[in-house]
PAPA-799041 format. One record per atom (N, C-alpha, C): x, y, z. Coordinates in steps of 0.2 Angstrom, whole numbers, plus 5000, padded with zeros to 4 digits. Example, Ala and Ser with C-alpha at 12.3 -4.5 7.8 and 13.67 -1.06 7.14 Angstrom:
# PAPA-799041
506649725039;506249785039;506649845039;506449895035;506849955036;506450005039;
END
This chain:
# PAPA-799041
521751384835;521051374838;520651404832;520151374830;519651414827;519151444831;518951504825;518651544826;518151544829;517651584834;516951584834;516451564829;516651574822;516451574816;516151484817;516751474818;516451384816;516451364822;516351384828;515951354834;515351324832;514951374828;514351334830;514151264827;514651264823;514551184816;515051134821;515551164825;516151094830;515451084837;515451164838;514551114843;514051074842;513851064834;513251024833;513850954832;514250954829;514650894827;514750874834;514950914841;515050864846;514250844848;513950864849;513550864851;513050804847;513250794841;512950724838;513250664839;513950694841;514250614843;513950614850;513850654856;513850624862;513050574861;512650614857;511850574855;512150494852;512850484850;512850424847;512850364851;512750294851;512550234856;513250224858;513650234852;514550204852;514650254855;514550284860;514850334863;515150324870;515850324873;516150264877;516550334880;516550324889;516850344893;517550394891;517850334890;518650354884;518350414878;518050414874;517650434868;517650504872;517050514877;516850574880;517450614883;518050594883;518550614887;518950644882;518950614874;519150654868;518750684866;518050684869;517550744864;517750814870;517950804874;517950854882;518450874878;519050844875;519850884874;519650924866;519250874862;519050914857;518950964857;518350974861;517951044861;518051094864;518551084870;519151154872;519451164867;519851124864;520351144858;520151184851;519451174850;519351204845;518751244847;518751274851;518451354853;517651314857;517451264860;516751264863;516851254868;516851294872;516951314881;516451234884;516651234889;515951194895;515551254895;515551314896;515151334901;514451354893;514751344887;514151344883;513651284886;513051324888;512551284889;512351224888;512351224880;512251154875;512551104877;513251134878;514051084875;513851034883;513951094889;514051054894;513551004898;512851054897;512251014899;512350924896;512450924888;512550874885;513150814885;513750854886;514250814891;513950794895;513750834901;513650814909;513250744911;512550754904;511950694907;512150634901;512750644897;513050584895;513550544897;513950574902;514450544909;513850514913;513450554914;512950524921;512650444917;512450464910;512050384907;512350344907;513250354909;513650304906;514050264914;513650314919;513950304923;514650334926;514950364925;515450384924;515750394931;516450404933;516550434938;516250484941;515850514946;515650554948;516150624950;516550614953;517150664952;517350704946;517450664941;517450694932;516950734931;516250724933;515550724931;515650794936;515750824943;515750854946;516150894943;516650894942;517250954940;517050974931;516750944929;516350974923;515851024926;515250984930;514851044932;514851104934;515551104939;515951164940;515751204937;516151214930;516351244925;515851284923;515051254923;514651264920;514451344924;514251394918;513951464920;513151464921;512951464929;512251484929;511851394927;512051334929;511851274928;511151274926;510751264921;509951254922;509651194928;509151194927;508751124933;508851074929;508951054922;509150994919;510050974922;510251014921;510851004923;511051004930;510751014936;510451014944;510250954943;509850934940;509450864941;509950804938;510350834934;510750774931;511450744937;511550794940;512050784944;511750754951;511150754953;510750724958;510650644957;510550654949;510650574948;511050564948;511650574945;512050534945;512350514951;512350564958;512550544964;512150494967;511350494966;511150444968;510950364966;511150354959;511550314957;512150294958;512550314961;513050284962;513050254970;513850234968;513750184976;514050264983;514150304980;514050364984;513650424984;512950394984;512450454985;512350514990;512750514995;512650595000;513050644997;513150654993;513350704988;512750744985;512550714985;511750714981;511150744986;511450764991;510850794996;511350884995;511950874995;512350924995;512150984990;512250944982;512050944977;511251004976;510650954980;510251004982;510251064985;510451054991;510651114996;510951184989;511451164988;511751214984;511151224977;510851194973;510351204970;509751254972;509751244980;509251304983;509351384984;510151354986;510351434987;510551454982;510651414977;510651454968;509851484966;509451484971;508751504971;508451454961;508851394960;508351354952;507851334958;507351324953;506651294956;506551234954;506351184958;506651094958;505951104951;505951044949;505551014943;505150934945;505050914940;504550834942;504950794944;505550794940;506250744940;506650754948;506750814949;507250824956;507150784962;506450794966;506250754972;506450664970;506250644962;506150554964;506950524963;507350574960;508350574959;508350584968;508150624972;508450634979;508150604982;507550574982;507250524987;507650464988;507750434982;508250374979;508850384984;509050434982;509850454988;509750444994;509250464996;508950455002;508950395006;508550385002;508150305004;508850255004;509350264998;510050215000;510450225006;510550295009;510950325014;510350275020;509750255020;509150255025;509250315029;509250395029;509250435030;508650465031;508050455036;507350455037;507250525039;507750555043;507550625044;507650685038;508150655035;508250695027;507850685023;507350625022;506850605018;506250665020;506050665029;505450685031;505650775028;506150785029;506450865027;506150875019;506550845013;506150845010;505450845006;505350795010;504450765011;504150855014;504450895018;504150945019;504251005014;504850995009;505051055004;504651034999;504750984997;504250964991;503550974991;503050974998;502450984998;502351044998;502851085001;502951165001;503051184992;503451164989;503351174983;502751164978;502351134981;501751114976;502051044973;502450984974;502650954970;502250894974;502350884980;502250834985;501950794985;501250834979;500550774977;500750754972;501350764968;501450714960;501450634963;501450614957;501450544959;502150494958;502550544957;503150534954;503450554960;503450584963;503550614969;503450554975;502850564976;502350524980;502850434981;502750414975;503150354976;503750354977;504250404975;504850394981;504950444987;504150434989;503950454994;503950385001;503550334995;503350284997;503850244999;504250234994;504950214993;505650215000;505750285001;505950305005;505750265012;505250285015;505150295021;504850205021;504650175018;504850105018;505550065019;506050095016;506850065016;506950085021;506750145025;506950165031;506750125038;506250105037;505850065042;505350105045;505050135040;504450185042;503950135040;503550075038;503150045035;502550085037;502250095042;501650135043;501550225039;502350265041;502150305035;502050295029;502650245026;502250235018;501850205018;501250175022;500750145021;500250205020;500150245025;499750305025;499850345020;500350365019;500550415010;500050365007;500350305005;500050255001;499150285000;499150285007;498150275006;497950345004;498450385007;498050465006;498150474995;498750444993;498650444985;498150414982;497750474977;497350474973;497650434968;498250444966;498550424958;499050374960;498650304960;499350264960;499650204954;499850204954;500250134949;500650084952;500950044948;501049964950;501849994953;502250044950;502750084957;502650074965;502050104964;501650134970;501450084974;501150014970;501149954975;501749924976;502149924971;502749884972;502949904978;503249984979;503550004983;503150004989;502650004993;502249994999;502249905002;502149854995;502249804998;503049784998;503349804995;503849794998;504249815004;503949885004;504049885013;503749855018;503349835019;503049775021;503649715022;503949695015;504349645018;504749655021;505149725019;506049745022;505849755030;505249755030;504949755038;504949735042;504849645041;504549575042;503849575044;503449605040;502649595040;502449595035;502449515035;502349485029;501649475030;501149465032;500549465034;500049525029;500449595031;500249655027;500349655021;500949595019;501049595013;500649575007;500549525010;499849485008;499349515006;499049535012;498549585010;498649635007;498849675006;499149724999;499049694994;499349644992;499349594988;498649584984;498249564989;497249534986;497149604985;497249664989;496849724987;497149754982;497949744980;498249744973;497749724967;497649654968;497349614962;496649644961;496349644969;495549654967;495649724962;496149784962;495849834959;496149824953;496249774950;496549734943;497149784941;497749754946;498549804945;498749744943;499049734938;499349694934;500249664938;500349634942;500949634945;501449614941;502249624943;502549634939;503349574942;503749594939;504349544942;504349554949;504449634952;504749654956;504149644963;503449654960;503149624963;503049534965;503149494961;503349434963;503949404969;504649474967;504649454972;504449464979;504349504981;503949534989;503549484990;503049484987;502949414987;502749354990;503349334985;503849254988;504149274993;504349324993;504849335001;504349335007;503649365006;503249345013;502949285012;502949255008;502749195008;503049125011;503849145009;504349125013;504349125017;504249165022;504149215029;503749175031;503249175029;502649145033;502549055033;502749045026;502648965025;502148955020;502148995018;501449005014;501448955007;501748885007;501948855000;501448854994;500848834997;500248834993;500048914989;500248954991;500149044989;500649044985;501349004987;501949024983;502048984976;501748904978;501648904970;501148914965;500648934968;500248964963;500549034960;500949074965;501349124959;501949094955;502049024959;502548984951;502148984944;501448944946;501148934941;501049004936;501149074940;500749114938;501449144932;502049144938;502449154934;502649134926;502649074928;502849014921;502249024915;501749064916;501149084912;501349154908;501449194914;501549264910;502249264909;502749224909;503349224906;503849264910;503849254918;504449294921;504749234925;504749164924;505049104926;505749134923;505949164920;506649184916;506849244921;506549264922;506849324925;507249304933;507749314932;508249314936;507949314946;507949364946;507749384954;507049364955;506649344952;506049324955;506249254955;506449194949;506949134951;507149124957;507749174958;507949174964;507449174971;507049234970;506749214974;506049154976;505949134971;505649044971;506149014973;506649004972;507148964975;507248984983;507249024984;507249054991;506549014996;505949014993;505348984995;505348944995;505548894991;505448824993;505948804998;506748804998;506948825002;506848825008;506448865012;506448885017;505648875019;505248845015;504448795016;504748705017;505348725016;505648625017;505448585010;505348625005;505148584999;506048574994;506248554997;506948554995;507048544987;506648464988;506548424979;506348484975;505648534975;505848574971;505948634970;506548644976;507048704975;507648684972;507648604970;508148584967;508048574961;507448574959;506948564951;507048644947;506948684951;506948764950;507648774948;508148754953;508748794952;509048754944;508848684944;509148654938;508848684932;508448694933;507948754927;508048814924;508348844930;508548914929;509148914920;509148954918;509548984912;509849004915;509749054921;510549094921;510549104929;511049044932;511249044938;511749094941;511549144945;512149174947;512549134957;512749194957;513149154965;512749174969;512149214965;511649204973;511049144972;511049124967;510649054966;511048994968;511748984967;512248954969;511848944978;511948994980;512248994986;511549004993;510949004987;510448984989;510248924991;510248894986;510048824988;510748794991;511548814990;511748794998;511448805005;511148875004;510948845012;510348825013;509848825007;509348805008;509448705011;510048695009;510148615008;510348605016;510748675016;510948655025;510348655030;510048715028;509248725031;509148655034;508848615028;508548585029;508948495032;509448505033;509948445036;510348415031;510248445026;510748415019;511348425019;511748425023;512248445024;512848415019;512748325017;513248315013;513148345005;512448355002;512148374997;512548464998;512448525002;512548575001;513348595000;513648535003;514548535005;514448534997;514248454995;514348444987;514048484981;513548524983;513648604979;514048644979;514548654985;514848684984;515448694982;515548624980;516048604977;516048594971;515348594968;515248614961;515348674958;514848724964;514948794961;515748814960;516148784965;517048814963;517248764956;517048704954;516948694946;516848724942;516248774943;516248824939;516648884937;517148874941;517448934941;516949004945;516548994948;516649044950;516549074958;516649134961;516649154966;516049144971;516449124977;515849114982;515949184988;515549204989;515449264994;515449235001;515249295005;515449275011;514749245015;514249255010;513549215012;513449145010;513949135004;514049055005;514549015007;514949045011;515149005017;514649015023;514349055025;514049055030;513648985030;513248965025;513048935023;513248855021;513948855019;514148805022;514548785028;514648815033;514748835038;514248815043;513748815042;512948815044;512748745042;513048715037;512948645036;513248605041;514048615041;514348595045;514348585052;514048655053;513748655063;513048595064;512648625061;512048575063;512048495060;512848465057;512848415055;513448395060;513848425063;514348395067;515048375065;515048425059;515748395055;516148475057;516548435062;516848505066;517548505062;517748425059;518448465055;518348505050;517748475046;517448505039;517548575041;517248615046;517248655045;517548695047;518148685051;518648725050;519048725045;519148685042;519448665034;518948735030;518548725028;518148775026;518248845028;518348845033;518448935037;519148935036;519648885036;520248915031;520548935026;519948895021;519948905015;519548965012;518848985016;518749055014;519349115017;519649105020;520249175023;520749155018;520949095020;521749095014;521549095008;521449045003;521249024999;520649114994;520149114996;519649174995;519649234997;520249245002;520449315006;519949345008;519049305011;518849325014;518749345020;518849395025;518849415029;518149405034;518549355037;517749325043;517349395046;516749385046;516249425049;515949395056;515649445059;515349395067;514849335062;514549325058;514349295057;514449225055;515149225054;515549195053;516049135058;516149185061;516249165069;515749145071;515149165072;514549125075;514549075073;514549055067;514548965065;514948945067;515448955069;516148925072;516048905079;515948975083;515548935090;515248885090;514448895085;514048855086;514348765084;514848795078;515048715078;515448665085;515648725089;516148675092;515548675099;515048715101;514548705105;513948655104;513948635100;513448575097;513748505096;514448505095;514748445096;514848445102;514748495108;515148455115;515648495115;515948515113;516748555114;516548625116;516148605121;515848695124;516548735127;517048695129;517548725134;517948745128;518048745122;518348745116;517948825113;517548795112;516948875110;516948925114;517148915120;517348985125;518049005123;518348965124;519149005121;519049005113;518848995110;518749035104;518349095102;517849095108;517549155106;518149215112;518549205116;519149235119;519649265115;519549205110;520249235104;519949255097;519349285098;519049295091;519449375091;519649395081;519649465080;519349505081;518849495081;518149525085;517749525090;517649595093;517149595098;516649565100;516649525104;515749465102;515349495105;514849485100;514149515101;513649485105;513149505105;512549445110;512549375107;512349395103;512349315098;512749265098;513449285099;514149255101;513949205107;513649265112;513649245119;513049195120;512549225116;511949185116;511849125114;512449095107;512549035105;512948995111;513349035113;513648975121;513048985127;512649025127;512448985132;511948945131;511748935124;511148875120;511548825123;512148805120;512848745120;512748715128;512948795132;512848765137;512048725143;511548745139;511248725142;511048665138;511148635133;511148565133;511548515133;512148555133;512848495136;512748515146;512248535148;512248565157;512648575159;513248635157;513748655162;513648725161;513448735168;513148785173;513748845172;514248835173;514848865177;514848915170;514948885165;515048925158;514548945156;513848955157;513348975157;513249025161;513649035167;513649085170;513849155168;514449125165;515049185161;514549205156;514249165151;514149195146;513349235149;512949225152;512249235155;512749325158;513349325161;513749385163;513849445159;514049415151;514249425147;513549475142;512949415144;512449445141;512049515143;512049485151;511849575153;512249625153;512649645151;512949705149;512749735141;512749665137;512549655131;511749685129;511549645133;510549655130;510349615134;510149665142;510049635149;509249605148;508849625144;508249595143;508149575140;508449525136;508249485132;507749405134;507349415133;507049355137;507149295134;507549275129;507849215126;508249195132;508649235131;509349205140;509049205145;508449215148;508249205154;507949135154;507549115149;507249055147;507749005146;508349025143;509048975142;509248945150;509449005154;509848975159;509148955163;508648975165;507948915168;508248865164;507948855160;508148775157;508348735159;509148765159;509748715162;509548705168;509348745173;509348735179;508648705181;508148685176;507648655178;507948575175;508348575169;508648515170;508948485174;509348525177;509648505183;509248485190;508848505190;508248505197;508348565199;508948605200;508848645203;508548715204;507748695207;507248725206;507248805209;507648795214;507748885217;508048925214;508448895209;508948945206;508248975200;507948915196;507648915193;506948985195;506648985204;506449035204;506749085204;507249105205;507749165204;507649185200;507749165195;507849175188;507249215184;506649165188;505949185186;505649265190;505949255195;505949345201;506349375196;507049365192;507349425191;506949455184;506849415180;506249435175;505849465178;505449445181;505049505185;505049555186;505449575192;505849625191;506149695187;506149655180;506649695175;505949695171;505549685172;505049665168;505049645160;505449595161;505649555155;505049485154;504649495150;504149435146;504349405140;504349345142;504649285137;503949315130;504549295125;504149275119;503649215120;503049235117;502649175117;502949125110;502749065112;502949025105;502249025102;502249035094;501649025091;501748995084;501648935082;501648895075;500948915069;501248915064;500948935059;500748885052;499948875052;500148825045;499648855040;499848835033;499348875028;498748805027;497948835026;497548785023;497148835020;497048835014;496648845009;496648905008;497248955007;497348995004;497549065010;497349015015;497249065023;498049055028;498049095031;498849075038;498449045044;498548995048;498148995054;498848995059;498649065066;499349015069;499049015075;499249005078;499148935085;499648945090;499548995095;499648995102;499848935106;500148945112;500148895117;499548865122;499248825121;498348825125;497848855120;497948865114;497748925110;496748885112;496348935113;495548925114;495248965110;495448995104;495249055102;494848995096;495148955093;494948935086;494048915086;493748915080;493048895080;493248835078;493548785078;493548715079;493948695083;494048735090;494348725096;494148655101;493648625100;493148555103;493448505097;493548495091;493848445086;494548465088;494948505089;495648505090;495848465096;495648485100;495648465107;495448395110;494948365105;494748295106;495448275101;495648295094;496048255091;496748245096;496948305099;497448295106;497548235109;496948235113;496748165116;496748135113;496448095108;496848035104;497448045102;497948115099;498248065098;498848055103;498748075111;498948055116;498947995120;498447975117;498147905120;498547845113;498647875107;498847825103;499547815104;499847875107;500747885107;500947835112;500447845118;500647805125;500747745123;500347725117;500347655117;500947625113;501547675110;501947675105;502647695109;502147705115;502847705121;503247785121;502547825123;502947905123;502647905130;503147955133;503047965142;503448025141;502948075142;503148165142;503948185145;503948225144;504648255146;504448295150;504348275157;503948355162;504448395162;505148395163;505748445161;505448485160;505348485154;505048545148;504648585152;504148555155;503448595159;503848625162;504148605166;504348645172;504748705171;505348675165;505548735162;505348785158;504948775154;504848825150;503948865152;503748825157;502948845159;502948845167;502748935167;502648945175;502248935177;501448935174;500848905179;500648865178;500848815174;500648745174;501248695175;501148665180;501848605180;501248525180;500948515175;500648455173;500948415166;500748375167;501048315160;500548355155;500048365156;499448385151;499648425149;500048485152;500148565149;500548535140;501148495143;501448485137;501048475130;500348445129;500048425125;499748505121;500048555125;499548595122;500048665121;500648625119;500948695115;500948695106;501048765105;500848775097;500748755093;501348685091;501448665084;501048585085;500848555094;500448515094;499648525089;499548595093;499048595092;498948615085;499448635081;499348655074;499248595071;499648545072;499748505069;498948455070;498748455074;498048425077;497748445073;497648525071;497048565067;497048545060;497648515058;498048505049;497848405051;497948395054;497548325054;496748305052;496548365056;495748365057;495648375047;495748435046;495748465040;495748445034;496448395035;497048375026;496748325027;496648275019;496748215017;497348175022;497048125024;497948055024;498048045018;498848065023;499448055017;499648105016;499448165016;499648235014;500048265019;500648295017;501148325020;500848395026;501048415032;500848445038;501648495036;501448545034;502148595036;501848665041;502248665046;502248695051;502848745052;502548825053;503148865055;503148875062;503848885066;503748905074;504248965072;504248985079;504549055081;505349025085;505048975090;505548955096;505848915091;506348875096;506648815096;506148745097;506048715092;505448655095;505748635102;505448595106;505648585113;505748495111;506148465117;506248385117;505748365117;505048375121;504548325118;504048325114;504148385111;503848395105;503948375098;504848375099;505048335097;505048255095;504748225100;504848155101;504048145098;503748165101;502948175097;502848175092;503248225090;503048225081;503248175077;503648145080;504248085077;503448025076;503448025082;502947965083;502047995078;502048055080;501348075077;501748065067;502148035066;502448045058;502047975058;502347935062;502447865062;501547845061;501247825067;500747825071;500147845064;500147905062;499547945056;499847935050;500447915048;500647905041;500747965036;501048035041;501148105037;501748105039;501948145032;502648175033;502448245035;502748265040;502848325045;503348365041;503348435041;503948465041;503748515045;504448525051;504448565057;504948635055;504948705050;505148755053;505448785058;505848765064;505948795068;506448875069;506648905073;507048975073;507748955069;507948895071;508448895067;508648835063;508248785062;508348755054;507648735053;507748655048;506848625047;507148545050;506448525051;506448445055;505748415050;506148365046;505848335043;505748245046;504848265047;504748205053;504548165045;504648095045;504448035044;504547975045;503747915046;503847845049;504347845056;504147895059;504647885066;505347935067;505447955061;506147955061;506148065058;506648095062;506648135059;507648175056;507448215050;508148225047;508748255052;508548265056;509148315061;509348255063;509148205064;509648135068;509548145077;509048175078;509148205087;509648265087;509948285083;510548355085;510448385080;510148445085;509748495084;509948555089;
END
């Protein structure tokens, strides 16, 4: 071993190589063996501090990185902060809260760096009470009002589903940057209010913040959300200007948007576009394809992407699975759910199982989809149940309706979806006492039906539209447009479907009621408004209903617009009479 003498010339030589670029995993594990070997301890300062935060840059096993730290005598806060990070980058951050604990009762004193390493940990664990604990050591330090701080402040309690705290941190910050909005309107979307997102967004631009990729997407994802096509390509346009059409995840997410606004053509323009498609672009416009009732197109994606070579995950099977269900190809889709377990050793998720149900409860084989959800590996969830009892009340068998309606109270006794389900059936069947029963036990339990509300964008604005909705300031042109176009349909041979009244509306059982649920009325108000000829895109919450259905067919026909109907779970694309789902739906 050589002498202390020439320690300090083998310490600057390791020490130049760990600064070197060519410096690899392997490489660091023969500078670790060199510099025992010839007299430079870890617990030198220099030696180890410099190891330690070039394992972390490099990613390195955590473990390795730890059992170095050890070593170290009296660790400084660089070295504290380095093993913070690296915990919190990795795919196991709760060490990383540990990390700190022992960093306090070593009484170091955190720095700028320490809080936005641990918040990050934080915020991946979504561990919101460890975040607020924090949130009060850090303010207690003096550090609380950094801005660096602050933002994964922001950060945090938005991934958490805290939107309102990070909203308020937000306001109460003097010092903010394009982190600082990123991180607020994103939580907005991980939230599903997309509405606030938006707005975030105009009061971003008014105070001239320059948005950025990450900003783009949030976004497109509330825009998505809402249907907001018109806002979403104008950030195409915006994109393609400032040069981040290249960029990977905001791509993706335009493709996501169109997608999911029923603009299919150009989410198939986008994806052919892209330079670098990965398996979540792949597997987007699969279901963007199923979405939308493309069902032979999303299969035949999908059979491109395995030309590719490469690997389908378990989101795009879902999605071709989802094709198969709302298209009625029941072998297909078995064929495919054997191919992702054998074939790709994909282990089915409820998810997964759910399209399966729903495949064989939309063709008819509801007594099929009950023993298969019998013999699932898994425990069925609401969803499970809730898809048999959709099945069951439009194929009307009561008896299996019952079971699964059994199944459900145990599950999520108040869910006002399944109460509205089993009414249904039993309003279609006449059997109108059962039907009160059902309306006394909601009652009761004080269970309120979700309102249905459609949503459509005009001129840079969202309007949405209630059931009977009387709030609008062109409430008298809406209402007259109703009336004709009730008086034009009659003559094209529409005659309501009172069913629906009776089922889904308790205080009105009139033919008129029908005329005045949401996506009528939206669609009124986008008539009134838009040129002929221009496309009507409408978002709903519910399930469209069968006569709103048959209306829209005819209001395609009748006014000479292509419609695109949004609904909870696909799109219906009305034209000349005729709509994409083929009636099964």
């Amino acid at each position: 071993m050589l002498s202390d003498y020439h320690s300090p010339s083998i310490l600057k030589q390791c020490i130049a190589i760990l600064h070197s670029r060519a410096t690899s995993i392997p490489k660091l594990k023969q500078i670790h063996a060199f510099s025992i070997k010839h007299g430079v301890p870890l617990n030198n300062p220099d030696m180890g501090k410099h190891l330690l935060f070039t394992l972390v840059s490099l990613a390195a096993p955590m473990p390795y990185a730890h059992e170095i730290f050890k070593q170290l005598h009296n660790p400084n806060i660089f070295t504290w902060n380095t093993m913070i990070r690296g915990y919190a980058e990795s795919e196991s951050p709760k060490p990383a809260m540990d990390v700190h604990r022992n960093m306090r009762l070593s009484a170091v004193e955190p720095d700028t760096h320490t809080y936005p390493f641990l918040l990050k940990a934080i915020a991946k664990l979504i561990s919101v009470k460890e975040g607020e604990k924090v949130h009060s050591i850090a303010t207690k330090n003096g550090l609380g009002s950094l801005v660096f701080v602050q933002n994964g402040l922001v950060h945090m309690y938005a991934v958490c589903g805290r939107a309102e705290s990070a909203h308020k941190l937000f306001e109460e910050m003097s010092d903010k940057n394009l982190v600082t909005w990123n991180s607020v309107i994103n939580g907005y979307v991980l939230n599903g209010r997309p509405n606030e997102t938006l707005t975030l967004y105009r009061d971003m631009i008014h105070e001239q913040v320059e948005p950025d990729g990450f900003t783009l997407v949030s976004l497109l994802t509330a825009c998505a959300e809402l249907g907001a096509l018109a806002l979403g390509k104008r950030v195409h346009v915006y994109m393609t200007k400032v040069g981040l059409s290249e960029n990977p995840h905001a791509a993706n997410a335009l493709l996501d948007l169109y997608s999911k606004t029923g603009n299919i053509k150009d989410a198939q323009k986008v994806f052919d576009e892209m330079q670098e498609k990965t398996v979540v672009s792949w597997t987007t416009l699969i279901v963007g394809l199923a979405m939308n009732g493309f069902a032979a197109e999303s299969i035949n994606l999908f059979k491109t992407l395995e030309t590719k070579k490469l690997t389908p995950t378990e989101i795009t099977f879902v999605g071709v699975l989802y094709a198969c269900s709302h298209c009625g190809l029941v072998d297909e889709g078995f064929t495919y759910f054997n191919r992702m377990t054998q074939q790709y050793k994909i282990a089915p998720k409820i998810e997964h199982h759910g399209c399966m149900v729903d495949l064989l409860g939309r063709s008819g084989r509801v007594q099929q989809a009950y023993d298969y959800i019998l013999n699932m590996p898994l425990q069925p969830n609401a969803i499970i149940w809730r898809t048999l009892l959709g099945s069951c009340t439009i194929h009307s068998l009561s008896d299996l309706a019952e079971i699964a309606r059994s199944k459900l109270i145990q599950l999520e006794p108040n869910h006002s979806g399944d109460y509205v389900l089993l009414s249904n059936l039993y309003a279609s069947k006449r059997q109108w006492s059962d039907v009160s029963k059902v309306r006394e036990k909601m009652l009761q339990n004080g269970v309120q039906k979700s309102p249905g509300h459609s949503l459509v964008e005009l001129k840079n604005r969202i309007y949405q539209f209630v059931m009977g909705d009387m709030s609008h300031e062109q409430n008298d042109e809406i209402y007259e447009k109703l009336r004709e176009m009730t008086k034009l349909l009659r003559l094209e041979g529409y005659v309501p479907h009172v069913v629906n009244v009776l089922a889904d509306i308790e205080e009105e059982e009139k033919e008129t009621a029908l005329s005045y649920h949401s996506e009528k009325i939206a669609i009124a108000f986008m008539l009134i408004n838009t040129p002929n000829g221009m496309p009507i895109r409408v978002v709903k919450n519910l399930r469209v209903c069968g006569d709103c259905h048959v209306v829209i067919k005819l209001v395609s026909k009748v006014y000479g617009r292509e419609i695109v109907v949004r609904d909870r779970s696909r799109f219906h694309h009305f034209k000349d009479g005729w709509c994409s789902c083929n009636d099964y739906w």
